[in-house]
N, C-alpha and C positions, 0 to 999 in steps of 0.2 A: 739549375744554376745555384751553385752556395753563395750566401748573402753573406758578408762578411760584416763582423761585430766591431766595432768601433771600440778601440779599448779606452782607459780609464783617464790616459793623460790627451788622446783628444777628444773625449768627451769634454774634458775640462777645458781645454782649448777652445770648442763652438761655444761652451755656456760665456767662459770670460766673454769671448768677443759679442757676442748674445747681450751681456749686460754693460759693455761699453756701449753698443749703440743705442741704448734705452739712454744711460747716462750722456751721450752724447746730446742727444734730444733732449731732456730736463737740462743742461747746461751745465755750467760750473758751480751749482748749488751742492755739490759733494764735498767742496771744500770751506770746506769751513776752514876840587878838583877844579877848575875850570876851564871853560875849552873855548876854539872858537868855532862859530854856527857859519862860517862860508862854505857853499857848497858847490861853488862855481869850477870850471877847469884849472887847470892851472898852479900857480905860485899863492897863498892865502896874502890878498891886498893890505890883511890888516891884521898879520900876524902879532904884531906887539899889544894889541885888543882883545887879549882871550878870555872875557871873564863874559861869562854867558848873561842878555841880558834878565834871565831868568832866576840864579842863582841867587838872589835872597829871598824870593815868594817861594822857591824850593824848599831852601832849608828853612821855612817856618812849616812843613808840612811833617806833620807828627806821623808814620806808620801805625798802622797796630798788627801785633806781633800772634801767630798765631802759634806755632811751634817756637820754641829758641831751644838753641844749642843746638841746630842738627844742619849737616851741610846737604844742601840740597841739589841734586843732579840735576831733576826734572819735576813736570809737576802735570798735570791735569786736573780739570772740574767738570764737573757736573752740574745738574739744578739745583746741590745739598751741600756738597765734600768739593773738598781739595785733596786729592792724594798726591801724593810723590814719592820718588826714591833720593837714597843718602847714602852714606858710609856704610848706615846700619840696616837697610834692605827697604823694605814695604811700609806705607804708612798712610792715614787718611787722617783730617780736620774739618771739624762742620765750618761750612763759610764764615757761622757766625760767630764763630771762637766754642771753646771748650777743651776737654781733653784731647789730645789725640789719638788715635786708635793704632798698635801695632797691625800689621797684616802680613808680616813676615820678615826671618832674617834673613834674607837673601843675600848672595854676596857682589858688590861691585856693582850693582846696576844703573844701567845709564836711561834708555829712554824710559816712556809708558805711554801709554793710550788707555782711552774708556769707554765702553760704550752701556747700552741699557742695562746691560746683565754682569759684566765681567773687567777687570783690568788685566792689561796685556802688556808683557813686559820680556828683554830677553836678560838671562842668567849670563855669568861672567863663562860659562864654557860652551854660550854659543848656543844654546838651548833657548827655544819661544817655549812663554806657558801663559797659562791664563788664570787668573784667580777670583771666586766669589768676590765683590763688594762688600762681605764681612770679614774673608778671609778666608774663609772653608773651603775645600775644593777646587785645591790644586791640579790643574791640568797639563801637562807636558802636550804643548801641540806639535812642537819639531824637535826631538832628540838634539843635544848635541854632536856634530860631524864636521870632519876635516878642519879640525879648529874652531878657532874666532873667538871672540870677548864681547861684551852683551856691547851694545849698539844702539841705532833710532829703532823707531818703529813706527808706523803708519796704520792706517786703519779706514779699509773700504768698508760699502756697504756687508759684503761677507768673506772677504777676507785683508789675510794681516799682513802689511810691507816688512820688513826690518834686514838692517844690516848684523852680521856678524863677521870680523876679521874683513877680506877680501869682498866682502858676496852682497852681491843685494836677495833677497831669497823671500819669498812669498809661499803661503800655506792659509787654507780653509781658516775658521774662526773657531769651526771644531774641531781642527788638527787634521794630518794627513800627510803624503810625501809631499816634502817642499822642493821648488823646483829653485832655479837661479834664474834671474834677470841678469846679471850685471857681475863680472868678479875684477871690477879694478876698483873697489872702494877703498878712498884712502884712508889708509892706517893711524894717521898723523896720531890720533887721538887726540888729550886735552879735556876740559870741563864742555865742551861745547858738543862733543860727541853725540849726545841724546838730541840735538837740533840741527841732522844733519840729512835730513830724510823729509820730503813734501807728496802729497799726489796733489792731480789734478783729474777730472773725468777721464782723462785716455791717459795719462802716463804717469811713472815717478821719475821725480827730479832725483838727485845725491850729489854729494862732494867727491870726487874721482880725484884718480890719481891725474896729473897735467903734462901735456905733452910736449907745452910751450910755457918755462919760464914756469915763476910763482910757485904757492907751495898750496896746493890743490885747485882743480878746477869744476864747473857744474855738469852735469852730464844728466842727460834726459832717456828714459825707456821706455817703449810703450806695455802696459801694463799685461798685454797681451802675447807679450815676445817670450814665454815659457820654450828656453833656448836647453833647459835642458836639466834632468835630476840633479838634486846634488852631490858633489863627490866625482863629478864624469869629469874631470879635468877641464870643467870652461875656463876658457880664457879670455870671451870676450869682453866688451864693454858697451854703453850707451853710447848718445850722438852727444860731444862735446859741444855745449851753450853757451858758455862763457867763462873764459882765465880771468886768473887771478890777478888786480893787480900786487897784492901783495900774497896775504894769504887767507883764504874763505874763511870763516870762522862758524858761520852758522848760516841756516835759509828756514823759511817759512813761508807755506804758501797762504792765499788768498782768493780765493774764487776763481779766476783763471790766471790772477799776477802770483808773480817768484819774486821774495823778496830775499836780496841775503848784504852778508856784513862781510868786509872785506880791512884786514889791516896791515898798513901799508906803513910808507914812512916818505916825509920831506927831506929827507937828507939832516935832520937836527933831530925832529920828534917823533912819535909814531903818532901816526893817522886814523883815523875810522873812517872809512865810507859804508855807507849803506844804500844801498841801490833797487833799483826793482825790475823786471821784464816783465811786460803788460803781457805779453802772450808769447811764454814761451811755446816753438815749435821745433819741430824734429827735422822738419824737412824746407825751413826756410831760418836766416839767420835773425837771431836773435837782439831787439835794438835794447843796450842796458841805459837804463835813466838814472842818473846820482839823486837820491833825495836828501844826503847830508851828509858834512863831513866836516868831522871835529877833529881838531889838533889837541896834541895831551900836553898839561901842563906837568909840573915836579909831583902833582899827588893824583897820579894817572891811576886807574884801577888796570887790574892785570888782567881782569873779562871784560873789559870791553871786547862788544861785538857778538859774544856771547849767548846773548840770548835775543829773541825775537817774538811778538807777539801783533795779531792785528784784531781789530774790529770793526773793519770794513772804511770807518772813519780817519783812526789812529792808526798810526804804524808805531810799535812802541817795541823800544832799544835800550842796551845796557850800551852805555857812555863813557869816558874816563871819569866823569863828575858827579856821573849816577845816571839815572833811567831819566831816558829821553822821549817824546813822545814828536812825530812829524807830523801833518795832515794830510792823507793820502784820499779822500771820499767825502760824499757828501752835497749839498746843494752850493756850496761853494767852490767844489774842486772838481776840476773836470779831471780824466785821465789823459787828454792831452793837452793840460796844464800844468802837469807835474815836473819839478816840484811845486804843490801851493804855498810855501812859506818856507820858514825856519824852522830849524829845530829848537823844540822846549824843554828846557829842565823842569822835570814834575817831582824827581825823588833827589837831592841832594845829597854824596855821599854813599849810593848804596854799588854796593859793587852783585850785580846782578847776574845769577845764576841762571837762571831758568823766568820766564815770563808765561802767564795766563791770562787771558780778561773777559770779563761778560760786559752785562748793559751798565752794574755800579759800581763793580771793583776792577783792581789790576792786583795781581798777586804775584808774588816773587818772593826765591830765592836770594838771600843777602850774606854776603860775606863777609860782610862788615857788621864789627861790633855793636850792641852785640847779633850774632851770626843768626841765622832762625830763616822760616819762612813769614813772610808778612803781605801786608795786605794795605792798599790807599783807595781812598773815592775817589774816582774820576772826574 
C-alpha cells in the first residue's frame, strides 16, 4: 500500500492548527478643540457643554519631542527604540531621545510590527519584508502580486498578518508562499490604514468591506482558514462582527477585547465613538459596548479616531481635542462594568497619528505643529 506524503500547504495547515490550540490553552496572552465626554445612547443631554473637564490640566502638559518634522504613519517599541514609518520610509529613536537613526527609504509605508530580531513592514507595491534592527538585511518574505499598496500588519508567534489592496494574506516570518485569509479588505484608505489589522489566539479581525450601510465594517478569520494561494481568484471574506455606524476608522486589539473608533455625525457635528467587544466570536454575535463619545467642536482635528493604543488599564485614543485616555482595567474596573468613567484629555491639541504605550510612556505621532513624533508620562 503507498503512503501518500502530505504536501507543503497542509503540512502548514496541521502545524497552524497545532499551534492555535497550544495558544488556545495559554489564553489571550498573544495579544498584546473641545469636545463633549457623553457617552450615553442617544441625543448628547448637554450639547451646548463641550469643553472637556479636562482641558486645562491637558494643556499645561508639555510633550517631549523625539523626532520633529516627519509625518508619521505608524510606530512600534521595544524595550530600547521607537521605530516608525513616514513619507520618508524607515526609521528608529532611543526611548530616551537622541538622534534618530535612518533604516530605509522605503516608499509609502503604512504599517509595522517588531519583534526580537527584525521589523516587518509592507512596501507601497504589496510586498512584506523584514529588516535588521540596524537596518541591514533586507528580506523580501512575499513578493509583490496581483496588486495592493502596503497596508496593517500583525505579528504571531511565527508568522506575519498584513493586508495588501483587497487581501488579508499571511506568510512564515522567514518568508514563503503566502496564502489569503480574506479578499474583501477595504480600500477606503486614509492615515488610519496601518491600524487596521488585530489578532487574537485563534483569529484576525480587519476592516471589510460592508454589506449593510456605513463605510466599512469589522470582519473576523480564523487564523487557520488558509482558503487559498494567492493570486487563485478568492473572493471570499471573514464572518462580519460589526457595522459601521458611521465609518471605522481604526481597531486595536487587547488580550481577547476588539477595540475600534467609529465616526459618525449628529446631524450638526461629526462624532467619535469608541467602542469595544469583550469577546469577539465567529460563531456567536458579537455584544459592542460604547466606551466614549465625543462631539467636535470648530477646531476638530481631521484624525480623529485614528489611532488606538491600550495597556491593559488605559484605552487611549486620538480625539478632536487631542489624545484621550478612557479606563478600561484594573482593580477598579470590572469588564462588566464598562464603561468605568469618562473620557480624559491627557494631550491637548495633538492631532494623533499613530499611538504606542508601555509601563511610563505614550508615544505618538502628532500633526500638529510643530509635527514630529513625541512622547508624555503617564
Amino acid at each position: 500500500m503507498t503512503r501518500r506524503v502530505p504536501s507543503m500547504h497542509e503540512a502548514r495547515r496541521v502545524l497552524r492548527r497545532t499551534r492555535l490550540v497550544v495558544a488556545s490553552v495559554a489564553g489571550a496572552a498573544l495579544l498584546s478643540q473641545a469636545c463633549s465626554s457623553y457617552f450615553g445612547s442617544g441625543p448628547d443631554p448637554s450639547r451646548d457643554g463641550r469643553v472637556d473637564a479636562g482641558l486645562a490640566g491637558a494643556a499645561s502638559v508639555v510633550p517631549t519631542s523625539l523626532v520633529s518634522g516627519v509625518s508619521v504613519s505608524d510606530l512600534a517599541i521595544d524595550a530600547d527604540s521607537v521605530y516608525f514609518t513616514s513619507n520618508q520610509g524607515l526609521a528608529k529613536v532611543q526611548k530616551s531621545g537622541g538622534n534618530p537613526v535612518p533604516l530605509g527609504g522605503f516608499s509609502q509605508l503604512n504599517g509595522l510590527v517588531v519583534d526580537a530580531h527584525a521589523i516587518y513592514a509592507v512596501n507601497n507595491n504589496g510586498s512584506l519584508f523584514s529588516v535588521h534592527k540596524d537596518g541591514s538585511g533586507t528580506t523580501t518574505l512575499s513578493s509583490a502580486m496581483c496588486g495592493g499598496v502596503s497596508g496593517a500588519v500583525a505579528l504571531a508567534a511565527t508568522e506575519v498578518f498584513f493586508t495588501t489592496g483587497p487581501y488579508l494574506r499571511t506568510t512564515t516570518v522567514s518568508g514563503g508562499t503566502p496564502f489569503d485569509l480574506a479578499a474583501n479588505v477595504w480600500e477606503g484608505g486614509g492615515p488610519a490604514a496601518a491600524a487596521r489589522l488585530a489578532l487574537d489566539a485563534q483569529n484576525a479581525y480587519y476592516l471589510g468591506n460592508p454589506s449593510t450601510g456605513g463605510q466599512g465594517a469589522l470582519y473576523g478569520v480564523s487564523q487557520a482558514s488558509l482558503v487559498g494561494a494567492s493570486c487563485t481568484g478568492l473572493t471570499g471574506s471573514g464572518t462580519q462582527i460589526a457595522v459601521a455606524k458611521g465609518s471605522i476608522a481604526a481597531l486595536a486589539g487587547d488580550g481577547t477585547r476588539l477595540y475600534f473608533s467609529d465616526v459618525t455625525s449628529n446631524g450638526l457635528s461629526p462624532v467619535l465613538v469608541v467602542s469595544v467587544i469583550l469577546a469577539p466570536s465567529l460563531t456567536t454575535r458579537s455584544t459592542v459596548t460604547d466606551l466614549a463619545k465625543l462631539t467636535a467642536d470648530s477646531n476638530n482635528s481631521p484624525n480623529a479616531g485614528n489611532a488606538l493604543a491600550s495597556d491593559g488599564t488605559y484605552l487611549y485614543f486620538g480625539g478632536f481635542s487631542g489624545i484621550y485616555r478612557v479606563l478600561v482595567g484594573g482593580p477598579t474596573c470590572s469588564s462588566t462594568a464598562l464603561p468605568c468613567g469618562t473620557p480624559e484629555l491627557v494631550v491637548a491639541n495633538a492631532a494623533a497619528t499613530a499611538l504606542a504605550v508601555d509601563d511610563g510612556f505614550l508615544y505618538y505621532g502628532d500633526q500638529n505643529g510643530p509635527s514630529g513624533l513625541k512622547k508624555i508620562a503617564k
